[in-house]
PDB file of N, CA, C and O in Angstrom:
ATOM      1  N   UNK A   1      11.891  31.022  44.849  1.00  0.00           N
ATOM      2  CA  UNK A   1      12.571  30.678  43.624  1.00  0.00           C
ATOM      3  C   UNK A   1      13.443  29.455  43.874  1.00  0.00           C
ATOM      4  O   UNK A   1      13.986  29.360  44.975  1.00  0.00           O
ATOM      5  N   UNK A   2      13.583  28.737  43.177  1.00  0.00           N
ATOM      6  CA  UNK A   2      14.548  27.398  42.722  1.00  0.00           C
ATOM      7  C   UNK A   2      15.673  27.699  42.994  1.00  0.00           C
ATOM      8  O   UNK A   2      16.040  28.214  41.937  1.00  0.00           O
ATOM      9  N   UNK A   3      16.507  27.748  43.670  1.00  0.00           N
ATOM     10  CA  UNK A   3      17.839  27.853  44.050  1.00  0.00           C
ATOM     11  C   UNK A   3      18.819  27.293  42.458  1.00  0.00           C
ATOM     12  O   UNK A   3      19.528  28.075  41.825  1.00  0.00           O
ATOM     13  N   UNK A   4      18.641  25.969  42.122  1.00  0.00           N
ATOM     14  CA  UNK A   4      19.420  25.849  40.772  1.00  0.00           C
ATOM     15  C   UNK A   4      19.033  25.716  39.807  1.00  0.00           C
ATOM     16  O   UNK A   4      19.760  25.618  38.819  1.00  0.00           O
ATOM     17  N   UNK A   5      17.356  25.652  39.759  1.00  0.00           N
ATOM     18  CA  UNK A   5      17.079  26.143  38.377  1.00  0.00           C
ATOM     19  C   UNK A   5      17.086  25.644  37.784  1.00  0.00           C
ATOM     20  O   UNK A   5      17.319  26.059  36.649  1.00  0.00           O
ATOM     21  N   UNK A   6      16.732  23.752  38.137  1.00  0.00           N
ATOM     22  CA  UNK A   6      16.477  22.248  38.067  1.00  0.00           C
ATOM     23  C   UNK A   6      15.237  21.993  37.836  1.00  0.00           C
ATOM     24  O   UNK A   6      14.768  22.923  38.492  1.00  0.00           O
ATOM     25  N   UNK A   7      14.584  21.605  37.531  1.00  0.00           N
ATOM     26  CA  UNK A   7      12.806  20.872  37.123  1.00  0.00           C
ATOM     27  C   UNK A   7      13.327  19.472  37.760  1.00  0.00           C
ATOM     28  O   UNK A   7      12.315  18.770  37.770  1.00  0.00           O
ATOM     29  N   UNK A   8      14.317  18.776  38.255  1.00  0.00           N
ATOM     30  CA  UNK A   8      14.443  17.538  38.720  1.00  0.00           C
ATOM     31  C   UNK A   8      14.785  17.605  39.886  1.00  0.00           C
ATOM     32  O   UNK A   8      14.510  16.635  40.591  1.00  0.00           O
ATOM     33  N   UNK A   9      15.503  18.772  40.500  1.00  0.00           N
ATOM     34  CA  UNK A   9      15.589  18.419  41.672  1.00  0.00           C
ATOM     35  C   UNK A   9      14.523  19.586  42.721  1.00  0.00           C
ATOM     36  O   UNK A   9      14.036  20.703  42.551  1.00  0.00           O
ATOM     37  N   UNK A  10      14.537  18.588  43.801  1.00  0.00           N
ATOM     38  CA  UNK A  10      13.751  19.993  44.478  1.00  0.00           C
ATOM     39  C   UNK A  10      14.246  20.041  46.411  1.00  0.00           C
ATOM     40  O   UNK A  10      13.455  20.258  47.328  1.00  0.00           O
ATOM     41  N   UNK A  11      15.620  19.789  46.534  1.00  0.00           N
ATOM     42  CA  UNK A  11      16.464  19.577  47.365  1.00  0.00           C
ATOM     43  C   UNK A  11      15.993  20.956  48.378  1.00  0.00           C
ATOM     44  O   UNK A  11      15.847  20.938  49.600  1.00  0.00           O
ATOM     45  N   UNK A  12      15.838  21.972  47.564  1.00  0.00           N
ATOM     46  CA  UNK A  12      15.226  23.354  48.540  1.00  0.00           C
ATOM     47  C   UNK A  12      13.971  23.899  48.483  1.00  0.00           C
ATOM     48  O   UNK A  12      13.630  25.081  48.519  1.00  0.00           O
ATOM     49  N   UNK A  13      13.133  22.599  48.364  1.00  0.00           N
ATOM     50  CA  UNK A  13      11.801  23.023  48.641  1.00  0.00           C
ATOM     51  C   UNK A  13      11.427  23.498  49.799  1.00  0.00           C
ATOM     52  O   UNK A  13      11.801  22.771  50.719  1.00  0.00           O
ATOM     53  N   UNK A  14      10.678  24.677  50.223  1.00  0.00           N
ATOM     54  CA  UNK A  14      10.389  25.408  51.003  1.00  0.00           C
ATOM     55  C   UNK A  14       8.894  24.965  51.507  1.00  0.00           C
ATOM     56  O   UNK A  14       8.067  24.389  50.799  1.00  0.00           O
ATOM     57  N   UNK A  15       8.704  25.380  52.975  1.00  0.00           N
ATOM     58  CA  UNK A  15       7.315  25.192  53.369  1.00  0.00           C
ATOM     59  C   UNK A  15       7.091  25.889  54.294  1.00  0.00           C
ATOM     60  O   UNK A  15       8.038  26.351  54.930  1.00  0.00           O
ATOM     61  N   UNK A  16       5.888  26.151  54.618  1.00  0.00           N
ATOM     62  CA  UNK A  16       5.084  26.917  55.803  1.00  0.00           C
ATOM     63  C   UNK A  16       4.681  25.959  56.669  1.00  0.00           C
ATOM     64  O   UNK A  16       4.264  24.867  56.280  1.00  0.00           O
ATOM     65  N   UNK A  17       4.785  26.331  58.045  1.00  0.00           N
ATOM     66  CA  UNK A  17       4.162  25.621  58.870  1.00  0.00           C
ATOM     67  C   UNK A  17       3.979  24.531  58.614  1.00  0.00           C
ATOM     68  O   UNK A  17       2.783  24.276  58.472  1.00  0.00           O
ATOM     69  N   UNK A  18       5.026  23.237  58.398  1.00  0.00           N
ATOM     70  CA  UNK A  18       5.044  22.135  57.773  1.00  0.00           C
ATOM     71  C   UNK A  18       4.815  21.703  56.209  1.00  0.00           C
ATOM     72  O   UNK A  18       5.407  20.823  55.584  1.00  0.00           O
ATOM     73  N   UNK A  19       3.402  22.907  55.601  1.00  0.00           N
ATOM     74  CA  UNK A  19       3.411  22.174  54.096  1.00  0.00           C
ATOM     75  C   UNK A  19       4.541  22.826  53.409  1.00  0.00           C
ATOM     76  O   UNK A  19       5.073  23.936  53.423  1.00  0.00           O
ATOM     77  N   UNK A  20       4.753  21.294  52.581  1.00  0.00           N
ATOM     78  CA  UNK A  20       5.390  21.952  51.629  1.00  0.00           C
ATOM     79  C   UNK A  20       4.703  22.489  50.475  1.00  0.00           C
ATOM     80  O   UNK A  20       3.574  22.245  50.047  1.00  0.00           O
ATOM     81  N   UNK A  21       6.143  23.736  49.803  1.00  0.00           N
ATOM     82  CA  UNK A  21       5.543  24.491  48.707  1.00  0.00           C
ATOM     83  C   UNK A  21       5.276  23.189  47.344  1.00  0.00           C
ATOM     84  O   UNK A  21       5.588  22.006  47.479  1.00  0.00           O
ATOM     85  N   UNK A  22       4.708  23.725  46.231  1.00  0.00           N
ATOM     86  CA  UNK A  22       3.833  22.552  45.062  1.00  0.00           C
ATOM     87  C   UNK A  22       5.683  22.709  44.391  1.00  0.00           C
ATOM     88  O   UNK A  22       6.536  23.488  44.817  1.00  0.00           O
ATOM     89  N   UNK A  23       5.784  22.021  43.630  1.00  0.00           N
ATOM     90  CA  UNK A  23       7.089  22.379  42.310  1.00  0.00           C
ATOM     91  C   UNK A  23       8.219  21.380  42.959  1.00  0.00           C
ATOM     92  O   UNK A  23       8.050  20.588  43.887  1.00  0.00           O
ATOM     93  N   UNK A  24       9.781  21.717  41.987  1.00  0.00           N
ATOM     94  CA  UNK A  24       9.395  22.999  41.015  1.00  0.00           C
ATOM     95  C   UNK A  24       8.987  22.753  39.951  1.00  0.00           C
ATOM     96  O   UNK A  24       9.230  21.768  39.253  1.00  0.00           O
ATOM     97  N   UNK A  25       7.949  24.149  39.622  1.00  0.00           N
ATOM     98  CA  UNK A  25       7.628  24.382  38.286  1.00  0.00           C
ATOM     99  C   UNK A  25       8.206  25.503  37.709  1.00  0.00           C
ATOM    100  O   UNK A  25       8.646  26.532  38.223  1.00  0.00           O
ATOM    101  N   UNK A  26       8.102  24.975  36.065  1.00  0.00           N
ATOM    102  CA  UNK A  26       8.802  26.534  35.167  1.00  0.00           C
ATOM    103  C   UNK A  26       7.347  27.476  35.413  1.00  0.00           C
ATOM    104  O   UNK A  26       6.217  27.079  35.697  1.00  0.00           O
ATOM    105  N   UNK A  27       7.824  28.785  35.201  1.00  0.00           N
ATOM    106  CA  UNK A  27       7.793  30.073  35.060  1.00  0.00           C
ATOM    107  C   UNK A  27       6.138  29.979  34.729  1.00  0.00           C
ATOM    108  O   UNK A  27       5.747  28.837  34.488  1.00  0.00           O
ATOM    109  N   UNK A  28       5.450  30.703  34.704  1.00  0.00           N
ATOM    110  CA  UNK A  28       3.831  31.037  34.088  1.00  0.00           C
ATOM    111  C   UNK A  28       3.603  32.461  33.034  1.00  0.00           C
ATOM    112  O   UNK A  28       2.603  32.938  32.497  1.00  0.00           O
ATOM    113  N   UNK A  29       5.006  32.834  33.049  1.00  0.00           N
ATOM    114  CA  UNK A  29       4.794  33.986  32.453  1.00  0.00           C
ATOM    115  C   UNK A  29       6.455  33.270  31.647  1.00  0.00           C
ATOM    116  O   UNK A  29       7.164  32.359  32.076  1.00  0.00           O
ATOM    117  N   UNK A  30       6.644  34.222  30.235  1.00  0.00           N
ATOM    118  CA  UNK A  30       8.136  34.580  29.761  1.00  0.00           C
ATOM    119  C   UNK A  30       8.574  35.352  30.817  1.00  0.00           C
ATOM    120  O   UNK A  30       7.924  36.216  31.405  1.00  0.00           O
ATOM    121  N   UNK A  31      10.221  34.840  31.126  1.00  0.00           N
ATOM    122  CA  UNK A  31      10.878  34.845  32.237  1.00  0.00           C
ATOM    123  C   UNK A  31      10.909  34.898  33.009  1.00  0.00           C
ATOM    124  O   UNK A  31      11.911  35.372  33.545  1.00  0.00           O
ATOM    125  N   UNK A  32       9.733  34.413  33.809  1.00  0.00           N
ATOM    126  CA  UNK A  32       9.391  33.869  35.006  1.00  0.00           C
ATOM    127  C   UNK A  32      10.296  32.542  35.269  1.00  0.00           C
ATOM    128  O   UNK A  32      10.221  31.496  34.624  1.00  0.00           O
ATOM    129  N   UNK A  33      11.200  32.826  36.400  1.00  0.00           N
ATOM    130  CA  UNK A  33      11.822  31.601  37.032  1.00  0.00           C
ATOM    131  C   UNK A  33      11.698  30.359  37.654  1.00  0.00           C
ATOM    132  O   UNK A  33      11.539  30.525  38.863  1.00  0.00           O
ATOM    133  N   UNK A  34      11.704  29.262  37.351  1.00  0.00           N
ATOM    134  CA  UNK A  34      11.540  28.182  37.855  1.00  0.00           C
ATOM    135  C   UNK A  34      11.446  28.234  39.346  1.00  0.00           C
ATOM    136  O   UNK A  34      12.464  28.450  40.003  1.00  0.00           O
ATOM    137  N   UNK A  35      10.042  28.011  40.043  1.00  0.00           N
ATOM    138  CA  UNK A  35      10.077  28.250  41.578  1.00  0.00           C
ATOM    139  C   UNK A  35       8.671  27.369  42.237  1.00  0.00           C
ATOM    140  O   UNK A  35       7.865  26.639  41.660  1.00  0.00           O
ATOM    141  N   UNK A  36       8.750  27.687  43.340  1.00  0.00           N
ATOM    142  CA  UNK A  36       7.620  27.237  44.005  1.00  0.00           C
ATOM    143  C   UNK A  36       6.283  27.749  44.378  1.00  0.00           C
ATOM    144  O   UNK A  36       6.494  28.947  44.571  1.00  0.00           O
ATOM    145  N   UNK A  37       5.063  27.531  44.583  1.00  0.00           N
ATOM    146  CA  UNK A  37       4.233  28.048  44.901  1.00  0.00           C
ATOM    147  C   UNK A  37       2.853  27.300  46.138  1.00  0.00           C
ATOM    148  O   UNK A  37       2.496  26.129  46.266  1.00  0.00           O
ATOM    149  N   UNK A  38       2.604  27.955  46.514  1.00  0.00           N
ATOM    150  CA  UNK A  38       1.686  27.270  48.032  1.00  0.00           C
ATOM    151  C   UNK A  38       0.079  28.106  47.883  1.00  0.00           C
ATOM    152  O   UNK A  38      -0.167  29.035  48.652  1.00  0.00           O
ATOM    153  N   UNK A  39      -0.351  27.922  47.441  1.00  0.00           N
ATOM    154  CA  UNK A  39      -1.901  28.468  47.976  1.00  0.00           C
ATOM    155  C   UNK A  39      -2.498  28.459  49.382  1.00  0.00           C
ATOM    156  O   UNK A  39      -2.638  27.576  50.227  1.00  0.00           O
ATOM    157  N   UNK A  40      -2.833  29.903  49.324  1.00  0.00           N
ATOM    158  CA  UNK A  40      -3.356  30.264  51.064  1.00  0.00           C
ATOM    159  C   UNK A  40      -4.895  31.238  51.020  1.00  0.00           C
ATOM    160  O   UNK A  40      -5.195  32.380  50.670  1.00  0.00           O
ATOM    161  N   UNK A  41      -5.391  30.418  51.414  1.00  0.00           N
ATOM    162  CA  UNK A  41      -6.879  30.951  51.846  1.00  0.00           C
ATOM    163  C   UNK A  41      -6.427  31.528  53.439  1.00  0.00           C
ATOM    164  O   UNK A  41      -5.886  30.875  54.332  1.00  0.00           O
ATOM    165  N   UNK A  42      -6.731  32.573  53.452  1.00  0.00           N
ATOM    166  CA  UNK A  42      -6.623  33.571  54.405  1.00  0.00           C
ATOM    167  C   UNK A  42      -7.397  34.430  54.812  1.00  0.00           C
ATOM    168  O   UNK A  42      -7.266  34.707  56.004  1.00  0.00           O
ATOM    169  N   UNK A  43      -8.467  35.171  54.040  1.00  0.00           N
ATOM    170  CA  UNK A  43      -9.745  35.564  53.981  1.00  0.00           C
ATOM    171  C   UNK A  43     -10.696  35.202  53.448  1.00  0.00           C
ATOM    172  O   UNK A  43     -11.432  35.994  52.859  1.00  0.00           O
ATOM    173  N   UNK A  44     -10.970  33.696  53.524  1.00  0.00           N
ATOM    174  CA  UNK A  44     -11.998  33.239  52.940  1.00  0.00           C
ATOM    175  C   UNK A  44     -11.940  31.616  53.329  1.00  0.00           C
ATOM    176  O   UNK A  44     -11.197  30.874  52.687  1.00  0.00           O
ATOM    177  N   UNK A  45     -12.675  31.164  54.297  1.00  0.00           N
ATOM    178  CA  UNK A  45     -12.952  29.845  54.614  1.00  0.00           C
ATOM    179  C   UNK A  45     -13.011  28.705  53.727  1.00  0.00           C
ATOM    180  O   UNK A  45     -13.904  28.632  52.883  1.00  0.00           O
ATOM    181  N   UNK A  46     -12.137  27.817  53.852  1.00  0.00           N
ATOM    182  CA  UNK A  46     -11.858  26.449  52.318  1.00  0.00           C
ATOM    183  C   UNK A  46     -12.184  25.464  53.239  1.00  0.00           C
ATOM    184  O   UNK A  46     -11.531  25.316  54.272  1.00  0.00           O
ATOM    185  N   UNK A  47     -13.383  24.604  52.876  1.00  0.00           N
ATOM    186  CA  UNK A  47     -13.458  23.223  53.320  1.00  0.00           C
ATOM    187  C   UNK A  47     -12.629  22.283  52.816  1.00  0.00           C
ATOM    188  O   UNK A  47     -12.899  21.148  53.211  1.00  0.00           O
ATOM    189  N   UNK A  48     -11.669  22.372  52.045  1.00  0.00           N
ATOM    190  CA  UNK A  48     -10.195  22.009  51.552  1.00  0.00           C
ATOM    191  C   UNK A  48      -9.561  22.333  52.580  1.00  0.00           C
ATOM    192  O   UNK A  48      -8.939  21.271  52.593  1.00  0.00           O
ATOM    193  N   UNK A  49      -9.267  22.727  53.232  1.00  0.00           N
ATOM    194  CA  UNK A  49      -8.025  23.484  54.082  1.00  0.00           C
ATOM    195  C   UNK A  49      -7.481  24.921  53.684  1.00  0.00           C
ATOM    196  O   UNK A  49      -7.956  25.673  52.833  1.00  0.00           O
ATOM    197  N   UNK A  50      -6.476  25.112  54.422  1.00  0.00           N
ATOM    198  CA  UNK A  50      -6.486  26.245  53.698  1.00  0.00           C
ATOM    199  C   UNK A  50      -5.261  26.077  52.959  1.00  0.00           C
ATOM    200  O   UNK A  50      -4.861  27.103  52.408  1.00  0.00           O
ATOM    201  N   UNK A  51      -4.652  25.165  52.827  1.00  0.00           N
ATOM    202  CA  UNK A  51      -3.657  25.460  51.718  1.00  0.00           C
ATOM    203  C   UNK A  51      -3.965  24.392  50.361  1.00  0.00           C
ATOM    204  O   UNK A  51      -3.130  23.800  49.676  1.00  0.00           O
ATOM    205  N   UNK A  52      -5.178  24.382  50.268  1.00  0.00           N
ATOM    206  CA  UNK A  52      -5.666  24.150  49.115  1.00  0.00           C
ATOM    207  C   UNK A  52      -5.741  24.710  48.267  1.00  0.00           C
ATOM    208  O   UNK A  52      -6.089  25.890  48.322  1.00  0.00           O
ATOM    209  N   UNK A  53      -5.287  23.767  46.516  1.00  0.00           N
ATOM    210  CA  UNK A  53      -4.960  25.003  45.590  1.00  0.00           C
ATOM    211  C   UNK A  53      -6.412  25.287  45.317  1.00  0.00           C
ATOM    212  O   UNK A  53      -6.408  26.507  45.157  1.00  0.00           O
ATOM    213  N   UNK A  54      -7.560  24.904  45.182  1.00  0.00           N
ATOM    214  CA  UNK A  54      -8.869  25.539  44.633  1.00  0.00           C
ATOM    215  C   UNK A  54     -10.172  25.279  45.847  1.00  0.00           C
ATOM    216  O   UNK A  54     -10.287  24.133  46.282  1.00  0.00           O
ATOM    217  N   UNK A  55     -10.908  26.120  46.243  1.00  0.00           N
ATOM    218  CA  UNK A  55     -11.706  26.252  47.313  1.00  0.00           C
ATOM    219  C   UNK A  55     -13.486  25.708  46.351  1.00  0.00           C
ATOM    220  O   UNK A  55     -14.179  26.279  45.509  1.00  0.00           O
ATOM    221  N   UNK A  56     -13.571  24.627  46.935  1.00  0.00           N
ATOM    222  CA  UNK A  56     -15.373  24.267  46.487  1.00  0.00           C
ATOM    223  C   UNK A  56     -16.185  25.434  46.886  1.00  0.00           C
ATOM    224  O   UNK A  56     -17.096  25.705  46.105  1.00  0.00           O
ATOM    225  N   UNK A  57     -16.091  25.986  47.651  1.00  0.00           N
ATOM    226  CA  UNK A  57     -16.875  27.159  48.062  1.00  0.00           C
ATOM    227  C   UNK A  57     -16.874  28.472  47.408  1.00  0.00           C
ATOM    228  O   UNK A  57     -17.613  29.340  47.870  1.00  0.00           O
ATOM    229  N   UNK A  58     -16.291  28.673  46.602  1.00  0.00           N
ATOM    230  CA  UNK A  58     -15.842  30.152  45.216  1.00  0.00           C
ATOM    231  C   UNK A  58     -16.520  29.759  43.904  1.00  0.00           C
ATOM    232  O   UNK A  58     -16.062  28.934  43.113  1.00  0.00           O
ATOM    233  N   UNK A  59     -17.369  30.264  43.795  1.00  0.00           N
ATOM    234  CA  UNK A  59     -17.773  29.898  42.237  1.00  0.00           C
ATOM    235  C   UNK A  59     -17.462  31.383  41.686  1.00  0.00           C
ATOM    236  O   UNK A  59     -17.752  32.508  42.093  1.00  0.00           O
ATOM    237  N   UNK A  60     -16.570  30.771  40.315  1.00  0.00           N
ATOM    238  CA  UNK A  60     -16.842  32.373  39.337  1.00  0.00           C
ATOM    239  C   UNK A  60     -17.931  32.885  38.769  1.00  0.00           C
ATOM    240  O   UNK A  60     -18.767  32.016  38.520  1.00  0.00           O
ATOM    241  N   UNK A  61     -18.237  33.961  38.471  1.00  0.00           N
ATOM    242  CA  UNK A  61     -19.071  34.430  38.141  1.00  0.00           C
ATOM    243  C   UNK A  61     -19.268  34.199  36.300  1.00  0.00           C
ATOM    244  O   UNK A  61     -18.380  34.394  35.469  1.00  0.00           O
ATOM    245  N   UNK A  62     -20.458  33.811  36.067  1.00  0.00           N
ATOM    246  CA  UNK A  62     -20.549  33.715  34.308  1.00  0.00           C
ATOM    247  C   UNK A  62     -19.850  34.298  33.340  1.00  0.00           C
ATOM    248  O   UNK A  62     -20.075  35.502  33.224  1.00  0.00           O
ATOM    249  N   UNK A  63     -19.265  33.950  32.786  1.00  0.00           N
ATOM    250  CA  UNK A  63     -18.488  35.210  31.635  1.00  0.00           C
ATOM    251  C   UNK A  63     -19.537  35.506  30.642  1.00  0.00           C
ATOM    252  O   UNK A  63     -19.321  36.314  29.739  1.00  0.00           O
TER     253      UNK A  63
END
């Protein structure tokens, strides 16, 4: 989460193992807090890397 709850600043952006987290962004849901987010392929091999937000290798299935 966003420490102040700023869309301009991002003074406490957080990271893993060097990357940094994406943001900040507002919320994805009603009252969801302005925060950060990192995508992690962890069980599933990304020729992106793995902290890529979308993997070429996942196709959805047809709706």
């Amino acid at each position: 989460m966003d420490k102040d709850q700023d869309l301009t600043t991002d003074d406490d952006r957080p990271s893993l193992f060097g990357v940094p987290f994406e943001g900040p962004m507002a919320g994805h849901e009603p009252g969801m807090p302005i925060h950060y987010d990192l995508h992690a392929w962890v069980w599933k091999k990304n020729p992106s890397g793995m902290f890529s937000g979308g993997n070429p290798a996942v196709k959805c299935p047809a709706t």
